[in-house]
C-alpha positions as a Markdown table, in Angstrom:
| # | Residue | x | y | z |
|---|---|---|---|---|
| 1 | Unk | 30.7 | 43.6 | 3.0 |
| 2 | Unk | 31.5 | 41.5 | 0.0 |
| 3 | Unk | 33.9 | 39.1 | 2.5 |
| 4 | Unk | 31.6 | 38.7 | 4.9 |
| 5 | Unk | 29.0 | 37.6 | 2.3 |
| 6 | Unk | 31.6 | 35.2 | 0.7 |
| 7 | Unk | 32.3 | 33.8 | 4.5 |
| 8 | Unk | 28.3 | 33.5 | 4.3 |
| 9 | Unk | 28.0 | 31.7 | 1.2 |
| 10 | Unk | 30.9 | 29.6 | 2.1 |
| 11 | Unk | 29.5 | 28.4 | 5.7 |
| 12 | Unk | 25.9 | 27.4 | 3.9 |
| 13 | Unk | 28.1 | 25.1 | 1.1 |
| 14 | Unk | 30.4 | 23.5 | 3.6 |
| 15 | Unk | 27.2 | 22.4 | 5.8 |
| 16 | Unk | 25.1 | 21.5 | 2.7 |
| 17 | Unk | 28.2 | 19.8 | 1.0 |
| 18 | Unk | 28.8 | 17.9 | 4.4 |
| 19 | Unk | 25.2 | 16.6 | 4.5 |
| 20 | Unk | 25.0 | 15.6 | 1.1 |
| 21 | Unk | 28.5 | 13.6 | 1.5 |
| 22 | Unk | 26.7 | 11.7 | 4.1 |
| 23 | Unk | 23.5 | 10.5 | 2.1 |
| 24 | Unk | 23.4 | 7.1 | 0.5 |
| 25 | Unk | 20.6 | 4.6 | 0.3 |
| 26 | Unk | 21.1 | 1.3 | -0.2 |
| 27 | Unk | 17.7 | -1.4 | -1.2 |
| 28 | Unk | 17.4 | -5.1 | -2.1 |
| 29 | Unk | 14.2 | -6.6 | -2.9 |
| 30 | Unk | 13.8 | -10.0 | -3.5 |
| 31 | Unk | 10.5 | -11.6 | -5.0 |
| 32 | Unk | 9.3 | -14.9 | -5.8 |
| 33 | Unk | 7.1 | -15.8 | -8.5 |
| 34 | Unk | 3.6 | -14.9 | -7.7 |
| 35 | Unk | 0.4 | -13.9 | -9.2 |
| 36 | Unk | -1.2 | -10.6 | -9.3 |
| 37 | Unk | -3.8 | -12.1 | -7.5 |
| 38 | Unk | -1.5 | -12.8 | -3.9 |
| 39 | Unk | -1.9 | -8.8 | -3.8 |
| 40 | Unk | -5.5 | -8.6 | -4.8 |
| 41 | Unk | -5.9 | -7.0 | -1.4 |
| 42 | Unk | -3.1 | -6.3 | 1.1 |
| 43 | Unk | -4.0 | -5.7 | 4.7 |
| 44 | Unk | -1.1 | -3.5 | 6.0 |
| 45 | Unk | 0.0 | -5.2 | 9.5 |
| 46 | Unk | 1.4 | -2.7 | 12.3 |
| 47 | Unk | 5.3 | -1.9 | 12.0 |
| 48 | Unk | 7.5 | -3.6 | 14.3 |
| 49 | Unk | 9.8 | -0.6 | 15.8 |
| 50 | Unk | 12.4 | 0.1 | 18.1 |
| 51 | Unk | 11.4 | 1.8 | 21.0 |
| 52 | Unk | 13.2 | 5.3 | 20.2 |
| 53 | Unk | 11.2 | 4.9 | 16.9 |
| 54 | Unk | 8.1 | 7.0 | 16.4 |
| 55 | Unk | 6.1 | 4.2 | 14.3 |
| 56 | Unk | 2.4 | 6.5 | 14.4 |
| 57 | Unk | 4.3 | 8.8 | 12.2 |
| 58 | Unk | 6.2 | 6.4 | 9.6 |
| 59 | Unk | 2.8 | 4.0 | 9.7 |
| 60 | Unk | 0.4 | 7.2 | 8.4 |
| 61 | Unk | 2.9 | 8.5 | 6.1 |
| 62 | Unk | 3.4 | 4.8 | 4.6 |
| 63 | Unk | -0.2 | 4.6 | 4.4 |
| 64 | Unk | -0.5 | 8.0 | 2.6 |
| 65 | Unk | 2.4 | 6.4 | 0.2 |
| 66 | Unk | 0.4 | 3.3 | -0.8 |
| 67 | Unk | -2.9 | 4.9 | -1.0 |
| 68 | Unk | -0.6 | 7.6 | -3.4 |
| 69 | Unk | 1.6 | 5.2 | -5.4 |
| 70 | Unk | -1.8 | 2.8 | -6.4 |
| 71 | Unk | 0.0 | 0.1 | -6.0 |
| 72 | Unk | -2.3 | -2.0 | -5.1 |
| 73 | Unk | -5.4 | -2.2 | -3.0 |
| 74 | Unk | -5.3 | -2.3 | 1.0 |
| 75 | Unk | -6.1 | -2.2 | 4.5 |
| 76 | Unk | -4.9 | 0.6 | 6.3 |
| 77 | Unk | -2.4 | -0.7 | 9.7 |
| 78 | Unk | -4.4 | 1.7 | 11.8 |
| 79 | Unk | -7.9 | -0.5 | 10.5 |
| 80 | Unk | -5.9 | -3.7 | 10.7 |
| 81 | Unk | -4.7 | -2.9 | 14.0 |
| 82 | Unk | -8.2 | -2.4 | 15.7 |
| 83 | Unk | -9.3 | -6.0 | 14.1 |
| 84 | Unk | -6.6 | -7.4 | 15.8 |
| 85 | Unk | -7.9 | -6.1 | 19.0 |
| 86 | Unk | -11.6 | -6.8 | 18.5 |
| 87 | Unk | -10.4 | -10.5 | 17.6 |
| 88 | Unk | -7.9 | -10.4 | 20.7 |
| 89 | Unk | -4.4 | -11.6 | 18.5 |
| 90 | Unk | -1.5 | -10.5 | 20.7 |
| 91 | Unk | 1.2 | -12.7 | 18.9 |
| 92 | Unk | 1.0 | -13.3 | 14.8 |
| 93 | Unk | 1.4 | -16.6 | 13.8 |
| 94 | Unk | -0.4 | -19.1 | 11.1 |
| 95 | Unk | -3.5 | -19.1 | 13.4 |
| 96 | Unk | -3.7 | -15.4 | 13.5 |
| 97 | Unk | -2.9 | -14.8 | 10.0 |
| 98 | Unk | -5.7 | -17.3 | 9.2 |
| 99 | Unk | -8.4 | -16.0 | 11.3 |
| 100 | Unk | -7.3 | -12.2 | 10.2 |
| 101 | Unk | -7.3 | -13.2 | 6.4 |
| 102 | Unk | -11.0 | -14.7 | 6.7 |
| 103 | Unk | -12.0 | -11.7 | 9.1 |
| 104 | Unk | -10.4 | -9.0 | 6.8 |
| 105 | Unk | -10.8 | -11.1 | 3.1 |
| 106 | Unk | -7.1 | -10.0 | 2.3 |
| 107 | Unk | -5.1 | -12.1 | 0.1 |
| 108 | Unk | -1.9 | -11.0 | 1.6 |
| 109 | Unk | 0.1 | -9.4 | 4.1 |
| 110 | Unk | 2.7 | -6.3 | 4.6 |
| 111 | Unk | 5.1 | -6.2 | 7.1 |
| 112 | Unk | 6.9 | -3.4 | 7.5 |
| 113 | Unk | 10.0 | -3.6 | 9.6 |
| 114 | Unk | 12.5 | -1.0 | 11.2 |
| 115 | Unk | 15.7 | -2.9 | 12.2 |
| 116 | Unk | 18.4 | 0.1 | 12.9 |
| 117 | Unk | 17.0 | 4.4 | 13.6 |
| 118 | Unk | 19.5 | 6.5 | 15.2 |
| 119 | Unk | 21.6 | 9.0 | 14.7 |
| 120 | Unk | 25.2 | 8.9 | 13.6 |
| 121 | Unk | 28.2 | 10.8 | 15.0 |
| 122 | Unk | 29.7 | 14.4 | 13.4 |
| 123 | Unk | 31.0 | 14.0 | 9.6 |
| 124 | Unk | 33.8 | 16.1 | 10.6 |
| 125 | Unk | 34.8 | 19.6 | 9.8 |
| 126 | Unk | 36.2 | 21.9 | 7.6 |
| 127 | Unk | 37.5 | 25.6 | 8.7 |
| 128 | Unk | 37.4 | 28.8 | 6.5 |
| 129 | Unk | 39.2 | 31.9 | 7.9 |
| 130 | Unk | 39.4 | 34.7 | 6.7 |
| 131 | Unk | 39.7 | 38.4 | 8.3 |
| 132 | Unk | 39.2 | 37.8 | 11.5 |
| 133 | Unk | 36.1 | 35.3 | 11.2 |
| 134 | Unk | 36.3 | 31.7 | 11.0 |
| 135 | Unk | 33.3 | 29.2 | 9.8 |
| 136 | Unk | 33.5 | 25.4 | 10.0 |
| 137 | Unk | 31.1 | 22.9 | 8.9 |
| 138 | Unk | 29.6 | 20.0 | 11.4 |
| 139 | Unk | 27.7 | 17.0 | 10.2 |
| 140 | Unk | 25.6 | 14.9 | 12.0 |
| 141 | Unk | 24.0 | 11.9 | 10.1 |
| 142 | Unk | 20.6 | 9.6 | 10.5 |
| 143 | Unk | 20.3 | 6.2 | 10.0 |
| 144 | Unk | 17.8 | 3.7 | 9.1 |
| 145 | Unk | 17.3 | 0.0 | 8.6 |
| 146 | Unk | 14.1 | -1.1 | 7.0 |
| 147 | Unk | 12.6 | -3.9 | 5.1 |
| 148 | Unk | 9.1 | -4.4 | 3.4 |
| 149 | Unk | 7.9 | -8.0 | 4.0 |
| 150 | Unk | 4.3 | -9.2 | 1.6 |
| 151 | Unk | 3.1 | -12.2 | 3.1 |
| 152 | Unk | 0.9 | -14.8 | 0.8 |
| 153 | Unk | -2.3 | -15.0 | 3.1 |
| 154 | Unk | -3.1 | -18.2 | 1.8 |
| 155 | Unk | -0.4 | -20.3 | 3.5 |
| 156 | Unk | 2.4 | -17.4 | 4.7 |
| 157 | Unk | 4.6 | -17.6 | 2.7 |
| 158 | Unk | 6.9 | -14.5 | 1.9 |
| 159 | Unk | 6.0 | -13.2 | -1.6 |
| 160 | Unk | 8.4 | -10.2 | -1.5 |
| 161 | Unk | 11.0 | -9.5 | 0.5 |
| 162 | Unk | 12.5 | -5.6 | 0.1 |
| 163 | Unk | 15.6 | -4.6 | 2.9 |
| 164 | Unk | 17.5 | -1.5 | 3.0 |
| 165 | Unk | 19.8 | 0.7 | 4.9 |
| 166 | Unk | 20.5 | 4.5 | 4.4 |
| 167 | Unk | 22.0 | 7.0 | 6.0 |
| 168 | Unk | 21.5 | 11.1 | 5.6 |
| 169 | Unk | 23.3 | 14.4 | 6.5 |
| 170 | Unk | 19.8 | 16.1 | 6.1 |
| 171 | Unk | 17.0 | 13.9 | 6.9 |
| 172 | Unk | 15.4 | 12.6 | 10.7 |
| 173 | Unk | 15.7 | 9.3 | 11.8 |
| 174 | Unk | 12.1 | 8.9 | 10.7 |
| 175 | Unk | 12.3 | 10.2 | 7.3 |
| 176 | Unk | 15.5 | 7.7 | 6.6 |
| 177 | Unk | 13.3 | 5.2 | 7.3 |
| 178 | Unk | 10.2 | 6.4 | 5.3 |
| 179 | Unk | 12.9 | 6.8 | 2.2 |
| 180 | Unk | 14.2 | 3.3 | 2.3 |
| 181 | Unk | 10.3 | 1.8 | 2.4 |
| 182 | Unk | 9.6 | 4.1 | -0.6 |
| 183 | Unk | 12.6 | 2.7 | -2.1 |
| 184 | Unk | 11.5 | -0.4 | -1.9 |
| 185 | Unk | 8.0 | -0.2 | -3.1 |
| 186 | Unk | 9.5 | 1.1 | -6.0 |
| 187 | Unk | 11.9 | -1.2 | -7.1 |
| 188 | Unk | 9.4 | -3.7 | -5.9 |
| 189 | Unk | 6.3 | -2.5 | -8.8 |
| 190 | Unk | 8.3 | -0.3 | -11.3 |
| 191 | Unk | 5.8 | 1.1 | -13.7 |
């Protein structure tokens, strides 16, 4: 019994070890100089995604993030998103941004990007035999690209500009992604 609980314990370490081995995140953010007031009020545009990206998930749990964090006051992407509709804008450019800032009163814009969400292959494996029972370890990884970009709603140009790559043993595609923007928010307004 005592083997076969040591072959137990053994498995769950090798897997968890493996995973862990995997995990790194790596952010750059970027700012110019600005005043508070660019981010009086921040109207949070939809995410561009991939396709194989479920954005309705990262978008509420980035809004849940920012209205958490207090980082500053803004306009929820699901809000932003229906004003965009109502005003018909199908393609952001300077004319959109200037007839959303007037409709919405924001001072600036967040863009938040997903440039790379998949899944990478097995971290390899490790064996453990011992009495007849063997255990190895597989790791699969996710990986994320993702950048934060605040837009000065004033004349469009970039304010801050956060980017980051990660890559986990233990997390989804989705919650890579949802890491590196909280990353980023962080290094962009430490407290």
């Amino acid at each position: 019994m005592m083997k076969f609980r040591f072959l137990i314990w053994s498995g769950l370490t090798i897997l968890l070890a493996g995973g862990l081995a995997l995990s790194g995140f790596d952010v750059q953010v970027v700012k110019t100089t600005y005043n508070l007031a660019d981010l009086e009020l921040v109207a949070v545009l939809p995410p561009a995604c991939q396709a194989a990206v479920n954005c309705t998930w990262i978008e509420k749990r980035l809004d849940e993030d920012l209205y958490a964090g207090k980082y500053f006051a803004h306009i929820p992407s699901s809000r932003v998103r229906q004003e965009m509709l109502e005003l018909d804008i199908q393609i952001w450019d300077d004319e959109a941004r200037e007839l959303m800032a007037e409709s919405l009163g924001v001072t600036a814009f967040l863009l938040p990007v997903i440039t790379v969400a998949g899944h990478g292959g097995s971290g390899g494996s490790v064996g453990v035999y011992s009495g007849g029972i063997g255990v190895s370890g597989f790791g699969s990884s996710s990986t994320g690209g993702a950048e934060l970009v605040f837009i000065r709603a004033s004349d469009g140009k970039e304010i801050i500009h956060g980017e980051g790559f990660g890559k986990s043993g233990f997390r989804s595609q989705k919650g890579v992604v949802l890491k590196i923007f909280r990353r980023i928010l962080k290094d962009a307004f430490p407290e």
